[in-house]
Each structure stands twice: as structure tokens, then as C-alpha cells.
Backbone atoms as SQL, in Angstrom:
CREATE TABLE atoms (id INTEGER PRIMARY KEY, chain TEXT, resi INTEGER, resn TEXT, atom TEXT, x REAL, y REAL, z REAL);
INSERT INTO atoms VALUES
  (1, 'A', 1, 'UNK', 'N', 56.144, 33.830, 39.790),
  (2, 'A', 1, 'UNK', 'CA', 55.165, 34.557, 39.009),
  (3, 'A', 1, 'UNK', 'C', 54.938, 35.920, 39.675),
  (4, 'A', 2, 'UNK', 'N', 54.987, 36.916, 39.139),
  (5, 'A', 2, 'UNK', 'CA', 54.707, 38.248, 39.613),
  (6, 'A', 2, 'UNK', 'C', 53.691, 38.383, 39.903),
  (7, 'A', 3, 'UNK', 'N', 53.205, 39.621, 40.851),
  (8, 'A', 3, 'UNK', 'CA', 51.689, 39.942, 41.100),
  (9, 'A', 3, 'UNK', 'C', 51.231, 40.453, 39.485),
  (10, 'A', 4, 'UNK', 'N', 51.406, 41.057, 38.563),
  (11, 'A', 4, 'UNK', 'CA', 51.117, 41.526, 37.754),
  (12, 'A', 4, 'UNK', 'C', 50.155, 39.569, 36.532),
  (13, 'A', 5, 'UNK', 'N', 51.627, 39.145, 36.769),
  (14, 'A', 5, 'UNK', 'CA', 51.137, 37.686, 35.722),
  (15, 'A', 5, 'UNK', 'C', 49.989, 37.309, 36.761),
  (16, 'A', 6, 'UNK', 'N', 49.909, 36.990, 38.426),
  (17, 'A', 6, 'UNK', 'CA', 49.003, 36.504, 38.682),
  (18, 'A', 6, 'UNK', 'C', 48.091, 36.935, 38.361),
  (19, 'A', 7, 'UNK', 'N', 47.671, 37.939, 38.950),
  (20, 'A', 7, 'UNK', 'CA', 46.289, 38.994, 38.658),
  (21, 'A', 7, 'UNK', 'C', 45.846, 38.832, 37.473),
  (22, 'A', 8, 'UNK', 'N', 46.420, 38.902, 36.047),
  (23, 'A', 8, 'UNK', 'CA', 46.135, 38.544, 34.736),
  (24, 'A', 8, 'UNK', 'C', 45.324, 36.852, 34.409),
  (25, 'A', 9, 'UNK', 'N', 46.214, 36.299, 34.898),
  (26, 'A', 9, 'UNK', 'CA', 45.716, 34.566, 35.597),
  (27, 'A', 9, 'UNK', 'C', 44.624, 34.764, 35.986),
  (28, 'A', 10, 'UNK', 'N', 44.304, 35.134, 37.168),
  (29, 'A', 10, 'UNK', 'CA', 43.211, 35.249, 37.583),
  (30, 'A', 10, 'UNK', 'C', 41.398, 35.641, 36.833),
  (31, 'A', 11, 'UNK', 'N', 42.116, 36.642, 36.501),
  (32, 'A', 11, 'UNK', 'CA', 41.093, 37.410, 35.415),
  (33, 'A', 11, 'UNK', 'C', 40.710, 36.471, 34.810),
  (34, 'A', 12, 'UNK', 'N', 41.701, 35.981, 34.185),
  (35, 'A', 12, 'UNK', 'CA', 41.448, 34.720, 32.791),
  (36, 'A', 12, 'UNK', 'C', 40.326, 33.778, 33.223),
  (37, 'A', 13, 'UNK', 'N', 41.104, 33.317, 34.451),
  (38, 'A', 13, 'UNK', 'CA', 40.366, 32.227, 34.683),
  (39, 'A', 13, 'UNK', 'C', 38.685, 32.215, 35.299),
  (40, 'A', 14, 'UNK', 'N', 38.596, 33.386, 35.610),
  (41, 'A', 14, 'UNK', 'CA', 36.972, 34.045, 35.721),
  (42, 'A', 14, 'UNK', 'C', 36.269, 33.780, 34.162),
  (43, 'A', 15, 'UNK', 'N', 36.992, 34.656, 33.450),
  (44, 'A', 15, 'UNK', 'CA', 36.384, 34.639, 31.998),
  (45, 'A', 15, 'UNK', 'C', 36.322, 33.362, 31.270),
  (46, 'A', 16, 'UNK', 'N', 37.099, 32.443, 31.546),
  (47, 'A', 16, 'UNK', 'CA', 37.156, 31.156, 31.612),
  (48, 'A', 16, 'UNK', 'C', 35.860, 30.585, 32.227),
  (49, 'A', 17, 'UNK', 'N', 35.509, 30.975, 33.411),
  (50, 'A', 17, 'UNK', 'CA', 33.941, 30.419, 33.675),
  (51, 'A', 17, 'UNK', 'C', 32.805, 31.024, 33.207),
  (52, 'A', 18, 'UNK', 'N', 33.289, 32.316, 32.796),
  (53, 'A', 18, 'UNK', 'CA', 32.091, 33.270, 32.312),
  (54, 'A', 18, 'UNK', 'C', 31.780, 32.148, 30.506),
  (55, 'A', 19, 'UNK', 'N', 32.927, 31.948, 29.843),
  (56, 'A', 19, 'UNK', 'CA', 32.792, 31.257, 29.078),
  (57, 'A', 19, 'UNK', 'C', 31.832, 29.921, 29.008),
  (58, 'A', 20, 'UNK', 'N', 31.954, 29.832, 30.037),
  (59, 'A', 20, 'UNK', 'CA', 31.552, 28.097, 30.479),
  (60, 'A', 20, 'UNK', 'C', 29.969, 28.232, 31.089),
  (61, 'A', 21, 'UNK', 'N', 29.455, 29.131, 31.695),
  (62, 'A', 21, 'UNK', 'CA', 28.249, 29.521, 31.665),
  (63, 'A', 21, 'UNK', 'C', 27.655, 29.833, 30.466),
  (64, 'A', 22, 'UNK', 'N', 28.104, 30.648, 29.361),
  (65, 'A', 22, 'UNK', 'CA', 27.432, 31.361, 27.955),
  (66, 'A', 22, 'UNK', 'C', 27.344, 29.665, 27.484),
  (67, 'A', 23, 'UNK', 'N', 28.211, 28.727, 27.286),
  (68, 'A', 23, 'UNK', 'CA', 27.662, 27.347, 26.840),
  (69, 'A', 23, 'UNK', 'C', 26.719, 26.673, 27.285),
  (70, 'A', 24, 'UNK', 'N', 26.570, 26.726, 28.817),
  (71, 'A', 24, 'UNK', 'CA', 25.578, 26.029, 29.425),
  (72, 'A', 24, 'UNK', 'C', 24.016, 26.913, 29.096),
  (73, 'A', 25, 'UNK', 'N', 24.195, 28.652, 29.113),
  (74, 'A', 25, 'UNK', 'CA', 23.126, 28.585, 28.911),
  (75, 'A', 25, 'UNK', 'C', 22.385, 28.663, 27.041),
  (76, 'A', 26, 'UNK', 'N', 23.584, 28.471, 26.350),
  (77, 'A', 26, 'UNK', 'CA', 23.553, 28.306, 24.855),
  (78, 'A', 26, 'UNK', 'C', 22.662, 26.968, 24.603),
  (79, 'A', 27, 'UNK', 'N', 22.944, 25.938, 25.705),
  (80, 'A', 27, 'UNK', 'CA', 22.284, 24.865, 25.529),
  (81, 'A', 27, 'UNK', 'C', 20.547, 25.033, 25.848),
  (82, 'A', 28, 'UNK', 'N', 20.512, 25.817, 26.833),
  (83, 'A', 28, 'UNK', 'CA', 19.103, 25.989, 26.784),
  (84, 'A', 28, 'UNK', 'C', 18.325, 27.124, 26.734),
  (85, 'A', 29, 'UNK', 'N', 18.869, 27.869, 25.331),
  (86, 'A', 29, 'UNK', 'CA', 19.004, 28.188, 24.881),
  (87, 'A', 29, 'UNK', 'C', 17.762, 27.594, 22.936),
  (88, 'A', 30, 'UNK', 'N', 18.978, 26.716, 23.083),
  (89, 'A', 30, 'UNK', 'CA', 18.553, 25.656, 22.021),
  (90, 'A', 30, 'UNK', 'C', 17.328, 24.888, 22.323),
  (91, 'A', 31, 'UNK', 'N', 17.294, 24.820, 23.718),
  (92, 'A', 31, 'UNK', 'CA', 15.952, 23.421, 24.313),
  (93, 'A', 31, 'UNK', 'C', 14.993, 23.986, 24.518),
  (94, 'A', 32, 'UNK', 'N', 15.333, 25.661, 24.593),
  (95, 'A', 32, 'UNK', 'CA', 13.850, 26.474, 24.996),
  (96, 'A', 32, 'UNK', 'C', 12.578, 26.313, 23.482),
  (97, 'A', 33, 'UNK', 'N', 11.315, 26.348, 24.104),
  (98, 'A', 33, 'UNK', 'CA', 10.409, 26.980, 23.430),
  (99, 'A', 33, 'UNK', 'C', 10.582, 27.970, 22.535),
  (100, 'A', 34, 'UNK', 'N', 10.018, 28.047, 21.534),
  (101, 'A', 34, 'UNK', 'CA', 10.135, 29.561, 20.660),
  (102, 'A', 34, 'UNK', 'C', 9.754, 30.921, 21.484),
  (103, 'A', 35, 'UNK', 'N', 8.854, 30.825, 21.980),
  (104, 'A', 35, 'UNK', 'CA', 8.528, 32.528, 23.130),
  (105, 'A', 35, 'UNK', 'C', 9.411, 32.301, 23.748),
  (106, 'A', 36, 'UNK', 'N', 10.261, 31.529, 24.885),
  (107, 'A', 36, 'UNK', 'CA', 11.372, 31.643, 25.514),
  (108, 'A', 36, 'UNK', 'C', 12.573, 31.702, 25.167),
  (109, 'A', 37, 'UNK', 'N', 12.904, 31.024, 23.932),
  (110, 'A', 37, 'UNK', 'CA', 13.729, 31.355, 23.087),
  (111, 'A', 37, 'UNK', 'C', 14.289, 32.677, 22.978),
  (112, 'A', 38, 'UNK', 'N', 13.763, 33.408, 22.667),
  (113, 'A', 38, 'UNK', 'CA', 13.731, 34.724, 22.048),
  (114, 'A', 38, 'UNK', 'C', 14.082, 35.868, 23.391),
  (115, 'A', 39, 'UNK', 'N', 13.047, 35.375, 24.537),
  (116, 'A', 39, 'UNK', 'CA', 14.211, 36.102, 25.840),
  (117, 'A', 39, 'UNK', 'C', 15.574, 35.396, 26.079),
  (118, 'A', 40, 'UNK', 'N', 15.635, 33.983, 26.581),
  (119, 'A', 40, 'UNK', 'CA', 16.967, 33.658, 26.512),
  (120, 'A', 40, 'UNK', 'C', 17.953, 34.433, 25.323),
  (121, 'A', 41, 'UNK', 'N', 17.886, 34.365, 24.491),
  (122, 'A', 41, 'UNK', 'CA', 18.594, 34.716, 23.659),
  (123, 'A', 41, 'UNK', 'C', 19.489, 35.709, 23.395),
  (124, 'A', 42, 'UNK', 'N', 18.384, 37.123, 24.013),
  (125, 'A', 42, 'UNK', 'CA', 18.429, 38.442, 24.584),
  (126, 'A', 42, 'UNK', 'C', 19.603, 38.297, 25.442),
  (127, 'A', 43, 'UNK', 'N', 19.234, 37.103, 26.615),
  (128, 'A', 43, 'UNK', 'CA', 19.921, 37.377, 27.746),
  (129, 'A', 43, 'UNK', 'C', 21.887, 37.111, 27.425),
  (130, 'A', 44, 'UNK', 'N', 21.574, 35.677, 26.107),
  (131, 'A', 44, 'UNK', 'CA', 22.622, 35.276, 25.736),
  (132, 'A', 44, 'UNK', 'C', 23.923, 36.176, 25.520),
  (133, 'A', 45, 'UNK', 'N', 22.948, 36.933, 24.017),
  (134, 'A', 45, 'UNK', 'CA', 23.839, 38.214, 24.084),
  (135, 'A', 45, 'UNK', 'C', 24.001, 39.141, 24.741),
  (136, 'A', 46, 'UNK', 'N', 23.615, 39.346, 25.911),
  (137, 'A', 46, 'UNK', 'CA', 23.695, 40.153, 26.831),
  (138, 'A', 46, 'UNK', 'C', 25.344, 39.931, 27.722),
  (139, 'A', 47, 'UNK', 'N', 25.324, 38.570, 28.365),
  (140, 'A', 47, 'UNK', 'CA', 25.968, 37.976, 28.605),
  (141, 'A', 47, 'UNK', 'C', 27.563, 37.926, 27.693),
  (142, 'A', 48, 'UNK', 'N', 27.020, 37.719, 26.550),
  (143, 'A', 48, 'UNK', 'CA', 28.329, 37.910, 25.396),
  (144, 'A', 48, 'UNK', 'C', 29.289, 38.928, 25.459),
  (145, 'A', 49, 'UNK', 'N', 28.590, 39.877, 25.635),
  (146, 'A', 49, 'UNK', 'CA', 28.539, 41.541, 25.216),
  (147, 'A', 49, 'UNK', 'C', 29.129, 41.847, 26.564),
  (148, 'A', 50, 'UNK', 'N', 29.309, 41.226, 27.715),
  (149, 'A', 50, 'UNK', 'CA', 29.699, 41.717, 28.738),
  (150, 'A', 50, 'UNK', 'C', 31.286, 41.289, 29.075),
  (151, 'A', 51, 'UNK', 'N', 31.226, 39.788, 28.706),
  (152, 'A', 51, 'UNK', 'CA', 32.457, 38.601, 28.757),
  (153, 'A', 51, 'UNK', 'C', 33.577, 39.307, 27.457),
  (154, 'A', 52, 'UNK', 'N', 33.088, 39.826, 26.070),
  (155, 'A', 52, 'UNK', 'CA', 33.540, 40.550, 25.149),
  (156, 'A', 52, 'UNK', 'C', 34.384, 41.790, 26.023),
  (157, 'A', 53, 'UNK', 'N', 33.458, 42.677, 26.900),
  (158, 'A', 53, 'UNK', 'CA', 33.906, 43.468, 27.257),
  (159, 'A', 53, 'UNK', 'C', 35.155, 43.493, 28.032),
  (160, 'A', 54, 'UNK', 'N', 34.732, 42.356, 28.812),
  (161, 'A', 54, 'UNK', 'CA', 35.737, 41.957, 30.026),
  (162, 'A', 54, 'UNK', 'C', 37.299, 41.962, 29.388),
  (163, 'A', 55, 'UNK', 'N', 36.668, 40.662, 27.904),
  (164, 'A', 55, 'UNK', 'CA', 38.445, 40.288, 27.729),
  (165, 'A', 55, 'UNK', 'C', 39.095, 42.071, 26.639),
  (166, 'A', 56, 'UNK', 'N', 38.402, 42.628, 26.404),
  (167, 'A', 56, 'UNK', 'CA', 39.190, 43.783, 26.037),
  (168, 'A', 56, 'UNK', 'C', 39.784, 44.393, 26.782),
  (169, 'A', 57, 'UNK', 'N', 39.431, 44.837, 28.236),
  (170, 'A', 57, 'UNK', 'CA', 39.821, 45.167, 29.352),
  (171, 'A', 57, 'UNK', 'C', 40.954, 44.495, 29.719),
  (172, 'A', 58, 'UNK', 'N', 41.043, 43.139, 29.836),
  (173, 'A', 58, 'UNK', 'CA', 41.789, 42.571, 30.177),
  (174, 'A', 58, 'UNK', 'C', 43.291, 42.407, 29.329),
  (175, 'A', 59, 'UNK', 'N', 42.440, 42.561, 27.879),
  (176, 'A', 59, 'UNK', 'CA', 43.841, 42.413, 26.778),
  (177, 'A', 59, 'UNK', 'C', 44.725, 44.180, 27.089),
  (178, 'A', 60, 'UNK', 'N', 43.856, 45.138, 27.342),
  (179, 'A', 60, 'UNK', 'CA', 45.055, 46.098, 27.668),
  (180, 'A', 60, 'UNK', 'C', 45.383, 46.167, 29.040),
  (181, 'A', 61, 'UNK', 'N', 44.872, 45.483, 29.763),
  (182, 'A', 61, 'UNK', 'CA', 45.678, 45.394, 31.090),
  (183, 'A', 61, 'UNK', 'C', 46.764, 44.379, 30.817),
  (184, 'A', 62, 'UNK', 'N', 46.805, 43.430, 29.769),
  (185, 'A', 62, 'UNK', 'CA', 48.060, 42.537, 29.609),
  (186, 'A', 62, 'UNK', 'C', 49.074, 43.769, 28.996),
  (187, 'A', 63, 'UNK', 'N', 48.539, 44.214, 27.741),
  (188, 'A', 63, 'UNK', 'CA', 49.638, 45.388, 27.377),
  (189, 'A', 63, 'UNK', 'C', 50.116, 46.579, 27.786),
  (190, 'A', 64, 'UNK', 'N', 49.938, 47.026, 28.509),
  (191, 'A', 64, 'UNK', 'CA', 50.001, 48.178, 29.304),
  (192, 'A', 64, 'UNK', 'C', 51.464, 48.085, 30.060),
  (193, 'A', 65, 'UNK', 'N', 52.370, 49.264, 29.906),
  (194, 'A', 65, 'UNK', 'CA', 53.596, 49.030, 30.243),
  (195, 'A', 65, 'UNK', 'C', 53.379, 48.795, 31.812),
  (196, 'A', 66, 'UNK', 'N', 54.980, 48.701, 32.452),
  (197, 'A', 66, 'UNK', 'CA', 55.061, 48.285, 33.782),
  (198, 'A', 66, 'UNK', 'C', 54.515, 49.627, 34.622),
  (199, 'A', 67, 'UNK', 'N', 54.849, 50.766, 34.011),
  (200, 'A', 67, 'UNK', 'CA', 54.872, 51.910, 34.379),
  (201, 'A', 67, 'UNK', 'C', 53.158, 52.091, 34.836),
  (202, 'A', 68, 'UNK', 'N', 52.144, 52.018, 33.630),
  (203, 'A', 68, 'UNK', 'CA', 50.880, 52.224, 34.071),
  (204, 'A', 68, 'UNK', 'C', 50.120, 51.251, 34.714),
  (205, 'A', 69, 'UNK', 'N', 51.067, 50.157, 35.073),
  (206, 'A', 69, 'UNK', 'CA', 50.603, 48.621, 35.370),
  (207, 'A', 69, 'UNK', 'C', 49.203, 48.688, 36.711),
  (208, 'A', 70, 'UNK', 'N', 50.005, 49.265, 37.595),
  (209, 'A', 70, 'UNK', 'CA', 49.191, 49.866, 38.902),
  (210, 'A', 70, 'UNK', 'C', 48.375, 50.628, 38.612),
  (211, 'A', 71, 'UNK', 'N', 48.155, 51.631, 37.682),
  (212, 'A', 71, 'UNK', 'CA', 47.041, 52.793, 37.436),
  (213, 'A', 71, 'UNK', 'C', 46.021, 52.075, 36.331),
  (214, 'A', 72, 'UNK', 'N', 46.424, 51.188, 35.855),
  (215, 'A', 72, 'UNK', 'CA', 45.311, 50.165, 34.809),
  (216, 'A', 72, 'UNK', 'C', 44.742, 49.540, 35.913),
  (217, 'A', 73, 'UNK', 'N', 45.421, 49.096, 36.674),
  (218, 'A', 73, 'UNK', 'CA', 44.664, 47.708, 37.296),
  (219, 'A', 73, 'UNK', 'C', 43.489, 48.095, 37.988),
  (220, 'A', 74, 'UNK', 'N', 44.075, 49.429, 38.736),
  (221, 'A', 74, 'UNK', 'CA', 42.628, 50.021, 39.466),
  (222, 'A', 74, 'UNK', 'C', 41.429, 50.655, 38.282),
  (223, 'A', 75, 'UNK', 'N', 41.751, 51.036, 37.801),
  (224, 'A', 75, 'UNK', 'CA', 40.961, 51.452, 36.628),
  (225, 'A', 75, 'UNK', 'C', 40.047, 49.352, 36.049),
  (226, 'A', 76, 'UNK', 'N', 40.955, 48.813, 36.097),
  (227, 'A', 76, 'UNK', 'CA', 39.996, 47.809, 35.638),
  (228, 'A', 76, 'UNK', 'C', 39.277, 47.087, 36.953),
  (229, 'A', 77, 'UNK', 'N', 39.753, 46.821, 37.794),
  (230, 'A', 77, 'UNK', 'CA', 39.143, 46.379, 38.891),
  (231, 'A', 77, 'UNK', 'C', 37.665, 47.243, 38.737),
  (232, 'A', 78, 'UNK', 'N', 37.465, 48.070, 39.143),
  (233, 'A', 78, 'UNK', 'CA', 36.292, 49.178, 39.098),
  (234, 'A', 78, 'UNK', 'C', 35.835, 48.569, 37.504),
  (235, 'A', 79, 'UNK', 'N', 36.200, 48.620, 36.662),
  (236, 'A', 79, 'UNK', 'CA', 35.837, 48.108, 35.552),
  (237, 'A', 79, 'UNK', 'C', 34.844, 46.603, 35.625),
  (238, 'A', 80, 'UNK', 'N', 35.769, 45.811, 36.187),
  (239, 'A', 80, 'UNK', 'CA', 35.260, 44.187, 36.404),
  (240, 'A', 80, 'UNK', 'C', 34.306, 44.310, 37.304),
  (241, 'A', 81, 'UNK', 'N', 34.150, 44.859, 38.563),
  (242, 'A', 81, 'UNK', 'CA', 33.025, 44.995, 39.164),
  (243, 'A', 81, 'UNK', 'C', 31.849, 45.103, 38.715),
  (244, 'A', 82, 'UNK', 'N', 31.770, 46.145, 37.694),
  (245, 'A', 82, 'UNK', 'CA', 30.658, 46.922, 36.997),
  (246, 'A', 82, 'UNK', 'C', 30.240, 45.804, 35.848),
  (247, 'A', 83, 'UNK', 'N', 30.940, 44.841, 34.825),
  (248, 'A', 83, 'UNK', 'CA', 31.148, 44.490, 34.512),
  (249, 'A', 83, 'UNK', 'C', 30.501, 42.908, 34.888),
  (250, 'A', 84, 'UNK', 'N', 30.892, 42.337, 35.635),
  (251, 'A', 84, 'UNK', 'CA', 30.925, 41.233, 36.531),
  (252, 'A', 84, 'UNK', 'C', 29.151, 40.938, 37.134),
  (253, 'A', 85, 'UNK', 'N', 28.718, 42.693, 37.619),
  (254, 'A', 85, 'UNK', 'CA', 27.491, 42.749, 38.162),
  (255, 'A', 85, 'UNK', 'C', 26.062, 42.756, 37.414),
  (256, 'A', 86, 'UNK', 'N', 26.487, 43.104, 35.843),
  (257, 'A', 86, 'UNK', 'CA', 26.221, 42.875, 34.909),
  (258, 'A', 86, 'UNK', 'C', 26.008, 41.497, 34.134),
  (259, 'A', 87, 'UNK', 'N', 26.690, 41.056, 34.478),
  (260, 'A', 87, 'UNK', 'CA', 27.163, 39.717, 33.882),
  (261, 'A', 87, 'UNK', 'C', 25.904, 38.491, 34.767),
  (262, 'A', 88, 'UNK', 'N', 26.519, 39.071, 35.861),
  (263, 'A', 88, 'UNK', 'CA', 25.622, 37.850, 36.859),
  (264, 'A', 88, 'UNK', 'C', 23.617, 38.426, 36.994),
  (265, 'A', 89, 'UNK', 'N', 23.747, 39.552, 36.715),
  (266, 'A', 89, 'UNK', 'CA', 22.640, 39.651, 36.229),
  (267, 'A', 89, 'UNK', 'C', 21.916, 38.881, 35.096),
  (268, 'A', 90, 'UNK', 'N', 22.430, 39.148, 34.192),
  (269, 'A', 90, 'UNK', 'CA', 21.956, 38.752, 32.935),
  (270, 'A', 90, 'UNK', 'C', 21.418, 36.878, 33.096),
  (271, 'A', 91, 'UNK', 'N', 22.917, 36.377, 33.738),
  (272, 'A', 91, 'UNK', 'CA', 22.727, 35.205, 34.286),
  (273, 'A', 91, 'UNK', 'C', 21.584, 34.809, 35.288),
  (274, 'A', 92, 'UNK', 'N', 21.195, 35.377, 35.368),
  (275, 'A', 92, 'UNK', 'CA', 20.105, 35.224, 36.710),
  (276, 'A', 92, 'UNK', 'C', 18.682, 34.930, 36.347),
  (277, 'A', 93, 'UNK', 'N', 18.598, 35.892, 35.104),
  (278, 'A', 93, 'UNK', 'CA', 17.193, 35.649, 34.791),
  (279, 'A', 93, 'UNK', 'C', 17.164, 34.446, 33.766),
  (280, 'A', 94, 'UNK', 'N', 18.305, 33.344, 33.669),
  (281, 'A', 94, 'UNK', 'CA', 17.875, 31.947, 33.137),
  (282, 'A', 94, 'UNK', 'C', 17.452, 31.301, 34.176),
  (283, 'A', 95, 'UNK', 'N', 17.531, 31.275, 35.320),
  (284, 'A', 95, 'UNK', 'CA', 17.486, 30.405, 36.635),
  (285, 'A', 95, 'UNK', 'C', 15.537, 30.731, 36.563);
């Protein structure tokens, strides 16, 4: 497997948990109160809107010739960070 397929792997499989959090907190979500409701909810799509972002990023770092392969990746890395810090935010204020 190339560094290029791993790195892609990788990604995935983040967004893969980012996925798997937006369910867990979808569930309570559903179990909240109506006033809490309505922030969770916020946070839900917040969360959405970030994981959305991620896999666009990620779908042109899959397409992106070999040539810009290295000049995407840094460009998304810096991307996922920003991205990522966001993400775990949003996550935070269900706890």
C-alpha cells in the first residue's frame, strides 16, 4: 500500500469515528428534554457540518493527481487540524 492509499485510510477511518460519535450523540439527542434538545441539536449540526467538511477535503485529496499529491496533503493536514479542533469542540459541550 503506498503512503498516499495509507494516509487516505487513515483519514477515513477518523471520519469513520467522527461518524460514530454524530450517532451516539443523535441518540441523546432524541432522550434529551425539549430546552436541551434544541442546544444538542445545534451542537449536532455543528458536528455534521464539520465531518461534511472533512470528507470533501478528503474526496479531493483522493482525486488529486500524483503530481499535486504532496502539495494537497499539506494543504489538508492544516485543513484537518482546524477542522478536527472544531469538531472535538462541538463534541465537548454534550459531555
Amino acid at each position: 500500500m503506498s503512503e498516499r492509499e495509507q494516509y487516505i485510510e487513515k483519514a477515513k477511518a477518523k471520519l469513520d469515528h467522527w461518524n460514530a460519535e454524530i450517532d451516539k450523540m443523535k441518540a441523546k439527542v432524541d432522550e434529551a428534554e425539549a430546552d436541551t434538545k434544541i442546544e444538542y441539536q445545534k451542537q449536532l449540526d455543528e458536528m455534521r457540518e464539520q465531518r461534511d467538511e472533512a470528507e470533501a477535503r478528503l474526496k479531493e485529496l483522493r482525486e488529486a493527481s500524483d503530481d499535486a499529491w504532496h502539495e494537497m496533503k499539506a494543504g489538508f493536514d492544516k485543513a484537518w487540524d482546524s477542522i478536527s479542533g472544531a469538531f472535538k469542540n462541538a463534541m465537548s459541550r454534550f459531555k
